[in-house]
C-alpha positions in Angstrom: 62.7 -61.8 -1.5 66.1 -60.8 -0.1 67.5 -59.9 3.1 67.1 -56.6 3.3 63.5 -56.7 1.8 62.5 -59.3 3.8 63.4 -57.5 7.0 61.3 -54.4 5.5 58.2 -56.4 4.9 58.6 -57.9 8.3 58.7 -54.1 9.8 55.9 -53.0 8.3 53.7 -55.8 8.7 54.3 -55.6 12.6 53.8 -52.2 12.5 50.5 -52.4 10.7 49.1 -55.5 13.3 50.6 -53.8 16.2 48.0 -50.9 15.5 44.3 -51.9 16.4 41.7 -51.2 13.6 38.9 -48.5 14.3 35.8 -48.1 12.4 34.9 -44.9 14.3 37.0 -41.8 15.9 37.2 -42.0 19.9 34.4 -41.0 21.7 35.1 -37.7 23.8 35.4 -38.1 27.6 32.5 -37.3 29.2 31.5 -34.5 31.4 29.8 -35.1 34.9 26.1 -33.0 34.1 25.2 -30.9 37.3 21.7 -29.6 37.3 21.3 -26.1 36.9 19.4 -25.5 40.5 17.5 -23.0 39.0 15.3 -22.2 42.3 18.8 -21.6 44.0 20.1 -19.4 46.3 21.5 -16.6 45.1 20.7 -13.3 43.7 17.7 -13.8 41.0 16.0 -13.2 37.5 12.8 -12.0 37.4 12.7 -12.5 40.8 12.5 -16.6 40.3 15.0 -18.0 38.4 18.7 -17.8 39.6 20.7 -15.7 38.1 23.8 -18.3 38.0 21.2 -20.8 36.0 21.1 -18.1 33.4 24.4 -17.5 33.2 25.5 -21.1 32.2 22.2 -21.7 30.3 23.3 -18.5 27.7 26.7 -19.0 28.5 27.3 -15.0 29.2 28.5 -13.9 32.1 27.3 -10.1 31.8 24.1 -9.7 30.3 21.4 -7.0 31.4 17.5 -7.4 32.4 15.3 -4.8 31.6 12.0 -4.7 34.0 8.6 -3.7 33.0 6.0 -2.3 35.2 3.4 -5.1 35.7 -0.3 -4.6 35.6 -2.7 -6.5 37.4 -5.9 -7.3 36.0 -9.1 -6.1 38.3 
């Protein structure tokens, strides 16, 4: 091996260890995870369920709720 070689081989080879082996891709950084206070106060769904709990459950921030009459039974 000459010089010039030798110098190459000696690049590459320190470029190659200085780079730590992976088996897997990195893991993504975690999110903190907040409840979705669905009892919360708040305007309200159906008259229970908070209205800000279905907007990050669906994801939508517009969405419409149509009412039906309710019947009791006698």
């Amino acid at each position: 091996m000459t010089g010039p070689a030798r110098v190459t081989f000696a690049l590459l080879l320190a470029a190659c260890l200085a780079v730590p082996p992976s088996s897997s891709p990195p893991r993504p950084p975690e999110r903190p995870v907040e409840p979705l206070d669905v009892l919360g106060d708040g305007p309200k769904v159906c008259d229970v369920i908070s209205r800000r709990a279905v907007e990050r459950a669906l994801g939508l921030r517009f969405f419409v709720v149509h009412r039906t009459s309710a019947t009791t039974a006698t």
